[in-house]
C-alpha positions as CSV (number, residue, x, y, z in Angstrom):
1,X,0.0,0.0,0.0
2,X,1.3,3.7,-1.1
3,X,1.8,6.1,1.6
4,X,1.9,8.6,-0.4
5,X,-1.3,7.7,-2.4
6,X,-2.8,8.0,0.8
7,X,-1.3,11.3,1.9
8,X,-2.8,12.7,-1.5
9,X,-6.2,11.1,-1.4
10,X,-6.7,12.5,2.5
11,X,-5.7,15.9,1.3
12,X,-7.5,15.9,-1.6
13,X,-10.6,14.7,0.5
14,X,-10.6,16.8,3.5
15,X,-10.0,19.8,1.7
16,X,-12.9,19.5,-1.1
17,X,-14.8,18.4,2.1
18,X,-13.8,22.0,3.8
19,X,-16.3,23.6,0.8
20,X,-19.2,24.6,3.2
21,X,-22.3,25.9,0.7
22,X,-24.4,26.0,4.0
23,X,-21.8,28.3,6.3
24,X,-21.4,30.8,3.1
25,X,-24.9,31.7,2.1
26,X,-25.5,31.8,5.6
27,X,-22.8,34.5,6.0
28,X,-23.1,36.2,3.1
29,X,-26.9,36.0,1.7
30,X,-28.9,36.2,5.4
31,X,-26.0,37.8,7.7
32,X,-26.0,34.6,10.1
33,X,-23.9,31.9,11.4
34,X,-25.9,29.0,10.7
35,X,-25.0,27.0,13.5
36,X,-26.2,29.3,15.7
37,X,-30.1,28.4,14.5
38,X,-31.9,25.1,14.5
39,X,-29.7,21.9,14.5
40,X,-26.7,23.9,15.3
41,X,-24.7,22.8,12.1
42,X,-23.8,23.6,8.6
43,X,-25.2,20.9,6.5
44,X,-27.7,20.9,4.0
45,X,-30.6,19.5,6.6
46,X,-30.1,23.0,8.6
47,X,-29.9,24.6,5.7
48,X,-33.8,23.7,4.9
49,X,-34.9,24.3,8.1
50,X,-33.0,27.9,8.8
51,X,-32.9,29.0,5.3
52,X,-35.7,27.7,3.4
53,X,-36.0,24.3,0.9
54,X,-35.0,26.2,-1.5
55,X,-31.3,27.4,0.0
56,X,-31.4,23.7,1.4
57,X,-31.3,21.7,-2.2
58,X,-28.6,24.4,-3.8
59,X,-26.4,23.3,-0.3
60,X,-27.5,20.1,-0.5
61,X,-26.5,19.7,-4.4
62,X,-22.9,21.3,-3.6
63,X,-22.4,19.2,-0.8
64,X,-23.4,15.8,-3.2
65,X,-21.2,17.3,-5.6
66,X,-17.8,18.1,-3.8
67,X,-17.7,14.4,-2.7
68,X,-18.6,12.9,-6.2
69,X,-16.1,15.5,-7.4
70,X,-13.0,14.0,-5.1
71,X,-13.7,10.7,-5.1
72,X,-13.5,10.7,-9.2
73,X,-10.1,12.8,-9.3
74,X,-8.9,9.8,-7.3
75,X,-10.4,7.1,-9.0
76,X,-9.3,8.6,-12.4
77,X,-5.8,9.3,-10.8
78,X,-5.5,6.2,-9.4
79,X,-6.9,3.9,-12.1
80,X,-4.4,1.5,-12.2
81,X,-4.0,0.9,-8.5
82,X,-4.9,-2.6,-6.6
83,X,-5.9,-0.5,-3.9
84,X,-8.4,1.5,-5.8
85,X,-11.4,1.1,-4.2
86,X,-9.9,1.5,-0.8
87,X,-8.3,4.8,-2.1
88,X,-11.7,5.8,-3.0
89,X,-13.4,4.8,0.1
90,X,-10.9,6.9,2.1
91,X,-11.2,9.9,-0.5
92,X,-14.9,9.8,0.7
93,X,-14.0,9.3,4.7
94,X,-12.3,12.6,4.3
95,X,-14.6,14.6,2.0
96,X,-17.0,13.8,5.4
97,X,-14.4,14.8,7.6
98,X,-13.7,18.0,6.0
99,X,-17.4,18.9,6.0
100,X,-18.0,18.1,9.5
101,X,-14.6,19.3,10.9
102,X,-13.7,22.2,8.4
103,X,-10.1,23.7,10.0
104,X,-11.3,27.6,9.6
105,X,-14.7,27.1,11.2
106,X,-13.4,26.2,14.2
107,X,-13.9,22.0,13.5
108,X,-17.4,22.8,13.5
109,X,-19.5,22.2,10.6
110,X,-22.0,19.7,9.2
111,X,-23.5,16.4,10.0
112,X,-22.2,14.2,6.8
113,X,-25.4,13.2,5.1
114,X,-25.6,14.9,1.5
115,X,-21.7,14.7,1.1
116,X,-21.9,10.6,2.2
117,X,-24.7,10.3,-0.9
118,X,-22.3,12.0,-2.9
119,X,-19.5,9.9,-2.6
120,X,-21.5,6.8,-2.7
121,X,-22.7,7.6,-6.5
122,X,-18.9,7.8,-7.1
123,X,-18.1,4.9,-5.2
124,X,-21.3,2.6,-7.4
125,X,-24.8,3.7,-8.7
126,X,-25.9,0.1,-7.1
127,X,-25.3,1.1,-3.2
128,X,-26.0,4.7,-4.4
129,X,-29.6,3.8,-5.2
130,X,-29.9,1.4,-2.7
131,X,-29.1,4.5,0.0
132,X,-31.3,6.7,-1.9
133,X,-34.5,4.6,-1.9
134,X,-33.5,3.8,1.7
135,X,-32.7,7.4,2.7
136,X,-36.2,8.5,1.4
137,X,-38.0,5.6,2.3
138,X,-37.3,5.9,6.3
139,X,-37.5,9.8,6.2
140,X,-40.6,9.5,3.7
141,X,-42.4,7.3,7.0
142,X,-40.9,8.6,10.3
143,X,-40.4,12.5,8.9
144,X,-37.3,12.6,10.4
145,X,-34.4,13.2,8.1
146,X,-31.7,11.6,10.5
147,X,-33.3,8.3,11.0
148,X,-33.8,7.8,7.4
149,X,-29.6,8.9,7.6
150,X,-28.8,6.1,10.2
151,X,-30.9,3.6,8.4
152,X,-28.8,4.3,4.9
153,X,-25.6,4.2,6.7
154,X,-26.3,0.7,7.7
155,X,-27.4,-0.4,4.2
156,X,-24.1,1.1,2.9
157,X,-21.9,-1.1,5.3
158,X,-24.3,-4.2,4.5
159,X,-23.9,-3.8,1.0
160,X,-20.0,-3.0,1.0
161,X,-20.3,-6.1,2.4
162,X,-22.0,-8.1,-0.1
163,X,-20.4,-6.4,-2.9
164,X,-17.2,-8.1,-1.7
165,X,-15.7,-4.7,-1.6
166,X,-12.7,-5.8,1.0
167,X,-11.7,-5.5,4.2
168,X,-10.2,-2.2,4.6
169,X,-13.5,-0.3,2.5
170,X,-15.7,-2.3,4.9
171,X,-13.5,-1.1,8.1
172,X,-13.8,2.9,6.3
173,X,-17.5,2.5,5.3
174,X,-17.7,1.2,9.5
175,X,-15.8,4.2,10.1
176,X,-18.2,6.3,8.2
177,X,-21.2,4.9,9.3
178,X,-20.2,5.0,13.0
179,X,-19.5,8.4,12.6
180,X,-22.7,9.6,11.1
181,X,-24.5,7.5,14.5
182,X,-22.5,9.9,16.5
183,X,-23.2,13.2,14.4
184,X,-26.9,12.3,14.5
185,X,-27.2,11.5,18.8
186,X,-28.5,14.7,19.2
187,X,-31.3,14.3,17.1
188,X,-32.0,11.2,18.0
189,X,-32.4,12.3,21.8
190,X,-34.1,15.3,20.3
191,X,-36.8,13.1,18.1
192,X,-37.3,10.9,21.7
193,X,-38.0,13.8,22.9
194,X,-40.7,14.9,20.3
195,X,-38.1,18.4,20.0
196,X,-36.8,17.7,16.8
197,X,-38.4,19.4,13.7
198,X,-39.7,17.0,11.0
199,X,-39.4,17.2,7.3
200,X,-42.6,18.0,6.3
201,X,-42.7,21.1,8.9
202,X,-39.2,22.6,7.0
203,X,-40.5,21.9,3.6
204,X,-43.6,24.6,4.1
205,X,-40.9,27.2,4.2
């Protein structure tokens, strides 16, 4: 395995991961911080319920598309590589890293989700539309965006899995998916609770 092939693909990751759609039109359009309202993050989910639906697909789609965007500069950079898939799978890890844990917003950004769909279309349209239908599927019944999340994270481990991806992209997608369980506690305390904000209520904006 290349060490440097792995410095590059972290770098590349984590900085096209640092591109927050959510924290800039926040700052610039409406004259906020974001994560000072609702959820307390900058992802696209926050986005719809501070901003509007509208503001939320345009983060949402910039989010998807920095993480398809990294992981196919590696995949085309690393064509030839036996570790390819790994390389990719880590590109994505880091996309997700960057967005939650951007360096000059103080490691505090957003929650994963739209960036994680993104790099699974890179990664294969099959777990790609598996997640999707999943994603919506979940949110569609229980309103809540973050269980529907949870619920695809899980599929996208299962069918690493069953794709006979490998070891090491099943120990990152793991990574990822444990991850995204912690991002989303809150709202899962919140939802038990009956505090947290359902889909349906941020869509009338």
């Amino acid at each position: 395995m290349n060490i440097q092939s792995i410095f590059t693909v972290i770098i590349v990751g984590y900085l096209l991961g640092c591109v927050q759609p959510a924290y800039i039109i926040g700052r610039l359009i409406k004259k906020i911080d974001i994560r000072k309202y609702g959820s307390n993050n900058a992802g696209a989910s926050n986005a719809t319920i501070v901003l509007g639906w509208k503001y939320g697909i345009f983060v949402g789609l910039i989010d998807i598309a920095k993480a398809i965007a990294a992981v196919l500069i590696v995949k085309h950079s690393y064509i030839n590589s036996s570790d390819l898939h790994f390389l990719m799978y880590l590109t994505g890890a880091f996309v997700i890293l960057g967005h939650n844990y951007p360096f000059y917003m103080r490691f505090k950004g957003g929650k994963g989700t739209a960036s994680s769909i993104g790099m699974l279309f890179a990664l294969d349209i099959r777990i790609a539309l598996i997640s999707v239908l999943i994603i919506l599927t979940v949110t569609a019944i229980t309103d809540y965006i973050a269980l529907g999340t949870i619920v695809m994270m899980v599929g996208f481990c299962i069918c690493t899995l069953l794709f006979n991806y490998g070891t090491n992209p099943l120990a990152v997608s793991v990574f990822i998916g444990s991850l995204s369980l912690y991002n989303h506690l809150p709202n899962l305390k919140r939802i038990l609770k009956r505090q947290e904000i359902g889909l349906r209520s941020t869509m009338k904006k």
